[in-house]
N, C-alpha and C positions, 0 to 999 in steps of 0.2 A: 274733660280730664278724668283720667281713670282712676278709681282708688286703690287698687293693688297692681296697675301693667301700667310701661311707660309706653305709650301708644305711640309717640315718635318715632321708636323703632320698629313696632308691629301695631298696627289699627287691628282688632280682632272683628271689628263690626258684625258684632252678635246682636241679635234682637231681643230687647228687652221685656219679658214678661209685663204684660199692665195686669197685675194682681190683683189691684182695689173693687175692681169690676164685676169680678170672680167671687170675691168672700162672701159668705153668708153666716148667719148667726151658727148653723151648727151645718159639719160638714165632714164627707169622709174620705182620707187620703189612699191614693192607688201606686204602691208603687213595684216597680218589675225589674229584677236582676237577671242577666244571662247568668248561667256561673257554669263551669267545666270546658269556658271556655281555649283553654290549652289541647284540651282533650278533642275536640269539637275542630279545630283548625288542621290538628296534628296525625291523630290516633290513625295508623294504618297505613300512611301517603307516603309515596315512595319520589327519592328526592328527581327520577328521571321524569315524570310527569308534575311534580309538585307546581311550578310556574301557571299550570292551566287553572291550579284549583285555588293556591293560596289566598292570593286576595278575593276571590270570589266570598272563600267561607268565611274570612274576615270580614267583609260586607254585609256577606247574611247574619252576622251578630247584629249590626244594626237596624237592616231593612226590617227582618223578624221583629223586631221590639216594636219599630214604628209602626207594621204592620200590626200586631197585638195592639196597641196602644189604642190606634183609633179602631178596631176592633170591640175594646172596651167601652170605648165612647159612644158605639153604633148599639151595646147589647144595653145600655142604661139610658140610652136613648137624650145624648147631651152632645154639644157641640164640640170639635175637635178643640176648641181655643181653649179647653180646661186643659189641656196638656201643657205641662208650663214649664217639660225638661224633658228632652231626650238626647243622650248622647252616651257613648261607649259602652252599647251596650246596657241601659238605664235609662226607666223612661218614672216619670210623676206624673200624677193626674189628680187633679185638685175637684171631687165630685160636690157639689150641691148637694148636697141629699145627708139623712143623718145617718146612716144605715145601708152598707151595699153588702149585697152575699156573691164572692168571688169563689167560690167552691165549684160551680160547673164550669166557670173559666179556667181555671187551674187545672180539672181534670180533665178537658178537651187541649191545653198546653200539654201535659205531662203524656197523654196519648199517643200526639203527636211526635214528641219527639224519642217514647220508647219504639213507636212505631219504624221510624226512619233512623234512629240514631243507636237503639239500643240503649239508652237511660244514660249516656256515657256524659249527656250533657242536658240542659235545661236552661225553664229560667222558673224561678224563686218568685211569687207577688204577694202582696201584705196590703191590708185596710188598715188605717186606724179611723175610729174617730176620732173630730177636733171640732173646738169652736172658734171664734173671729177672735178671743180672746188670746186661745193658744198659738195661734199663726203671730199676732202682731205682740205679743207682750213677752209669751212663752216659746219663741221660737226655737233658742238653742235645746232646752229641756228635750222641744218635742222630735227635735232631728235626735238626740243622742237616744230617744223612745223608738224610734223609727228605724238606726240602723241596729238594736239591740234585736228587734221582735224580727229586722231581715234573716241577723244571722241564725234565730232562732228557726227559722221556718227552713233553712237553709240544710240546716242539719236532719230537718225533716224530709227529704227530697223523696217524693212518689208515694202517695197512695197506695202501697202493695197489698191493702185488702181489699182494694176495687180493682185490681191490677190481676190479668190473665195470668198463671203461675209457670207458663210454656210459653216464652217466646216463637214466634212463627221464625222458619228458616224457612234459607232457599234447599230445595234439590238439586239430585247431579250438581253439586258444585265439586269444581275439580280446579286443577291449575290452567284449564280452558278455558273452564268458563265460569270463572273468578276477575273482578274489574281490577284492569291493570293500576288504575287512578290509587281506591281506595284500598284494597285487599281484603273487601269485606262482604261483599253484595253480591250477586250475580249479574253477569254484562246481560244487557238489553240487545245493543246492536255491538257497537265497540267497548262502551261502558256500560254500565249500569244506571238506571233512571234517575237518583242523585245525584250521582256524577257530571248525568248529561247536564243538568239543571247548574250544574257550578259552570261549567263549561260554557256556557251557551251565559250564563251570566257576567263571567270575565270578557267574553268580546262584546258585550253589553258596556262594560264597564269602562273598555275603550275606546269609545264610540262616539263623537262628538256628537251626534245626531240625535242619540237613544237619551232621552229626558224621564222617563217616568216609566214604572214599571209595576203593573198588577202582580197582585197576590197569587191570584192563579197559574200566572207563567211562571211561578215559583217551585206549585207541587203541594202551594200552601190554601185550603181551602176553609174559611170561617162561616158555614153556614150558607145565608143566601147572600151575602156580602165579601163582596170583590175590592179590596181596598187599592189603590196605588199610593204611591211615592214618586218624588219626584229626586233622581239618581244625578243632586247634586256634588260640587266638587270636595264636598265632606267624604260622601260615599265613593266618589269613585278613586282619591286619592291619586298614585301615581305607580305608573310601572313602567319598563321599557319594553318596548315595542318592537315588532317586526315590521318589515314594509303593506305587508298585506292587515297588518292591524291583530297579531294573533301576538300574545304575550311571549318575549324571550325565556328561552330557556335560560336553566341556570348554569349551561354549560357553555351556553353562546355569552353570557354573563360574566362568566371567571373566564374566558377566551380575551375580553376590551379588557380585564386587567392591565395596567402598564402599555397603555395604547402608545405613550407620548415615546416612553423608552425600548432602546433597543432590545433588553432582555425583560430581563423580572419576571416571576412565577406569575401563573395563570390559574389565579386562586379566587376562592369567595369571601367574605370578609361577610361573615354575623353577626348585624348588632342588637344587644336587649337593652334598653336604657328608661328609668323613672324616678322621677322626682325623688328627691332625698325627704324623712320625717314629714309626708303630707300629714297625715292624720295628728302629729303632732303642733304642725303650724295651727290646722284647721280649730283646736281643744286650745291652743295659747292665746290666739287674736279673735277678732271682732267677724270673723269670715259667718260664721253661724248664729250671730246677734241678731239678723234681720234677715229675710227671705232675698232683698233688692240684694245682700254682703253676699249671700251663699249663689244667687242666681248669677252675678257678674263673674264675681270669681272661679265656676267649677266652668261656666262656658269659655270665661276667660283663655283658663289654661287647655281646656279643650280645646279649642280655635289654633294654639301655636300650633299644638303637635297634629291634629287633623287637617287644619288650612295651611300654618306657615310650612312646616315640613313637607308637604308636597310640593308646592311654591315652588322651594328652595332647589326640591330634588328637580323637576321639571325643568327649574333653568340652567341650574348648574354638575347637576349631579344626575344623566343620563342613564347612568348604568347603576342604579337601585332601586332594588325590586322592594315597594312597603308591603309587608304582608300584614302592619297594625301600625295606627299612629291614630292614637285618639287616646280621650282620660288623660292619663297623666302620664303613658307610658308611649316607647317604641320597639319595634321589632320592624329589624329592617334587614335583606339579603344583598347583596350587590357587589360590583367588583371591587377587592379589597382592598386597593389605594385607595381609590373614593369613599370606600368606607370611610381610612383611617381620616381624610381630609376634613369629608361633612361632619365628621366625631367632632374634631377640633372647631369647625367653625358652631356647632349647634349648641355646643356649653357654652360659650361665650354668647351665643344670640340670646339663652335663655336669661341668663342672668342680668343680660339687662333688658329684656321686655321684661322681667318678673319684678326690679328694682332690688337686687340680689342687697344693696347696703343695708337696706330696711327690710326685708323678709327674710333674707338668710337661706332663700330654697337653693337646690341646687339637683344639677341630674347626676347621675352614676350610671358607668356604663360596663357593660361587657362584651369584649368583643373578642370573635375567634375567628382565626383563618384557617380554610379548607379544601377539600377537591371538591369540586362539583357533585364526585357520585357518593359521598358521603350521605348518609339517611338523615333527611331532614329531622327529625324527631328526636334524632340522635345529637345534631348541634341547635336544635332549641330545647333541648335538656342541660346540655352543655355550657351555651352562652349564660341561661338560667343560672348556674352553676356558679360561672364569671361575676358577674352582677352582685350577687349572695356576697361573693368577696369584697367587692368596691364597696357593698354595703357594711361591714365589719370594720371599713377606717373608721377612724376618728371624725368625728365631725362629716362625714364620707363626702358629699363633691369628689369620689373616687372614677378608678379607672384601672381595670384589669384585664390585660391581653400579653399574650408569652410567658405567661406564668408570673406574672409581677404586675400587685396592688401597689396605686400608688396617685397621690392626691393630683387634679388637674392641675392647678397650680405650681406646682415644680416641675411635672411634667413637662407644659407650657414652657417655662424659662429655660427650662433644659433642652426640649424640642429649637426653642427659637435659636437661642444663642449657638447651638449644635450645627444648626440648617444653616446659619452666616460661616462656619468654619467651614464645612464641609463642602460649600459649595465650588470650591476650588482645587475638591479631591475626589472627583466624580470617578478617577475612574483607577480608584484603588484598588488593589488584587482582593477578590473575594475572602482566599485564605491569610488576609494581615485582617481585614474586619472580623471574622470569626475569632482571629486574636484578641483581639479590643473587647469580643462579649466574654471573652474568658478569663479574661482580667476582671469583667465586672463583677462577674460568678466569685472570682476567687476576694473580692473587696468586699461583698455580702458577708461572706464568711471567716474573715480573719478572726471573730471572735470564736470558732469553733477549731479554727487551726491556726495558730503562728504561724504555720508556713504558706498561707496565703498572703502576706505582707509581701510578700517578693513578689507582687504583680507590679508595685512599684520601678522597681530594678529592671524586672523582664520587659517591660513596657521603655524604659528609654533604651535597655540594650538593642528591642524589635526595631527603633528608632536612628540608633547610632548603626546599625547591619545592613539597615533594607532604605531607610529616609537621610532626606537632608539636615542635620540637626539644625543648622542654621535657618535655612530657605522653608523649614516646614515646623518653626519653632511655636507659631500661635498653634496648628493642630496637638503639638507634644502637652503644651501647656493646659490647653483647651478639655484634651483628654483627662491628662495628670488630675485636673479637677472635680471634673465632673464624674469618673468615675470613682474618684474620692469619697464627693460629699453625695451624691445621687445614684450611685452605680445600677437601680433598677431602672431608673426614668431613662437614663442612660443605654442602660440595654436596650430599651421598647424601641430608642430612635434608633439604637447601631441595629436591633431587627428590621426594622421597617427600610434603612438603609440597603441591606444586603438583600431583601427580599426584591427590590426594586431591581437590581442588576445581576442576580443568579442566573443564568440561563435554566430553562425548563428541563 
């Protein structure tokens, strides 16, 4: 039985670190953050090729760390089992020794990726020392020591007095021969040498067959050591597919929107969603008391959004493309009913694998719908944007899409009991629903205008002119209500309604 997840509803079956085995009297901890990672996924990528590369470089957040990590363990000459965390991006390495000097580690990292990245991203590593006393007595002290000196080093990011003061560039770069992927390198043959390497790693990543993958076929080279991994279903998460095994575009994407229905826009549906106040549960409870609280718990929540979330997508939700799902967050792309569907069913999963009565966590989500040739970078600024909002409720378990914040739980009631009405008025004229969102608009605002009160009035007049009052009395009443006491949760549904049956 788990101490913080109801395993009934999700088995996260994470392997448990055997620590004890590991301690020693005195010892020094190694630990490594991605960070600029938005930057890193985003910066440059144009939304007509994005599909090829997204998940790939969401991947290389991880592959790179585990690759570094046991890299670490090859330069200090210790066996991989001191690695005792890696995940989203973050790895820990618990060294025997009292004293490690990560300074030419650090500036063969930072090399690296000014080399290929331009500085736009990194990752941040930190020592400290400890002894057997501070792991098992002082543990919480030594984690709150730990992320104080990350974010400190964080701030420090590159060497620039060991650092070339002239970036190398390419020549002749022109709009020829500029890589269509990134907008930043010069093309090789069709792309540019990084690009090839995402590319060629996303049908890797498809591949039921491709299990393990060197550092070398990466572009990534540590000296005389060639590390692999093994390109489980952590890393390769879920995406849709073509018949020849090449990732969907996002165009072939927002095209299965509304597959079931005759009409409905043929749109993409972005979602950013993570945990409500983690770092506040983390400082309130017993999570960082003990190495065993901190080790279940951050794989824990790791495992839904890495394992269960693709799971889900895979069986039921075809048409979402994850471009991250791991930590404690998602970003997901896909056709935008599906979006809004998986939305509904993954707040409710979480809350009770997480045991929502006794933790109180909860996700917040933001989610935007769009055209396909929209610039990606431009709707994960966007959706970012969404999110920030749901985050500003009260207590947040929010949720922000069409311009209205608004808590799941009413949402939910209002959704439900809306979808029993409605479902016997499928095929109501588009311009009477666009009435119904204009009523909600004007029940937002009656305290700005008295004469928004008469949505009352204009709503059963819309009703006595065009409906049966009799024959259609549960929809008048139904309405009369909810756009009463809920009029935004109200709009999300009557959008999501009309969005279903517009024609393109």
């Amino acid at each position: 039985m788990s101490k913080y997840f109801n395993t009934a509803v999700y088995d996260p079956e994470y392997k448990r670190s055997d620590i004890d085995q590991l301690l020693q009297d005195k010892m020094t901890y190694i630990a490594g953050d991605f960070w600029g990672i938005q930057n890193f996924i985003f910066d440059g990528l144009t939304t007509q090729n994005a599909a090829k590369v997204l998940r790939s470089k969401s991947a290389f957040v991880q592959i790179y760390t585990e690759l570094l990590a046991k890299y670490i363990c090859f330069t200090l000459s210790i066996a991989e089992k001191y690695i005792i965390s890696n995940n989203a991006g973050k790895f820990e390495i618990l060294v025997p020794m009292e004293s490690v000097d990560i300074k030419n580690i650090q500036e063969k990292v930072d090399d690296y990726f000014i080399k290929n990245f331009f500085g736009l991203s990194g990752i941040s590593i930190v020592s400290l020392s400890l002894t057997k006393d501070d792991w098992t007595k002082n543990y919480k002290a030594f984690r709150d020591t730990l992320a104080i000196n990350m974010e400190n080093t964080k701030y420090q990011k590159f060497n620039l007095l060991k650092q070339t003061p002239i970036l190398e560039y390419d020549t002749n770069l022109d709009n020829k021969t500029l890589c269509k992927v990134c907008n930043i390198r010069k093309i090789e043959d069709e792309y540019c040498h990084i690009c090839n390497i995402f590319i060629e790693l996303g049908r890797k990543l498809t591949q039921k067959q491709v299990q393990d993958i060197y550092a070398d076929e990466l572009g990534i080279f540590f000296d005389n050591f060639n590390p692999k991994i093994k390109l489980d279903n952590r890393i390769k998460s879920y995406i849709p597919n073509k018949e020849d095994g090449e990732p969907l575009l996002f165009s072939d994407i927002a095209n299965n929107s509304c597959s079931n229905d005759e009409n409905g826009i043929k749109a993409l549906g972005v979602l950013k969603a993570d945990v409500d106040s983690m770092g506040n549960f983390i400082k309130q409870s017993d999570v960082t008391q003990s190495f065993e609280n901190f080790d279940e718990f951050s794989k824990g929540i790791d495992s839904f959004f890495s394992l269960y979330v693709p799971k889900l997508l895979r069986e039921q939700y075809r048409n979402i493309y994850t471009v991250f799902a791991g930590g404690d967050d998602l970003f997901l792309v896909g056709a935008w009913d599906e979006i809004m569907q998986f939305s509904r069913v993954i707040q409710k999963d979480f809350k009770t694998y997480i045991n929502y009565n006794k933790t109180k966590l909860s996700i917040s989500f933001g989610i935007s719908i769009a055209k396909p040739a929209t610039p990606i970078s431009y709707l994960a600024e966007h959706t970012e944007e969404l999110l920030e909002a749901s985050k500003e409720l009260d207590g947040k378990d929010g949720l922000t899409i069409w311009s209205e914040s608004v808590k799941w739980k009413s949402y939910i009631e209002v959704y439900t009991n809306l979808e029993l009405i409605f479902q016997n008025y499928q095929n109501l004229e588009t311009v009477t629903v666009y009435r119904f969102l204009e009523f909600c608009n004007m029940s937002k605002n009656v305290a700005n205008d008295i004469k928004n009160s008469m949505w009352k009035s204009k709503l059963n007049y819309l009703f006595s002119r065009n409906m049966n009052m009799d024959k259609d009395k549960e929809l008048l009443m139904g309405l009369d209500k909810y756009i009463s006491q809920s009029p935004s949760e109200t709009k999300i549904y009557l959008s999501e309604f009309v969005y279903k049956r517009r024609a393109v």
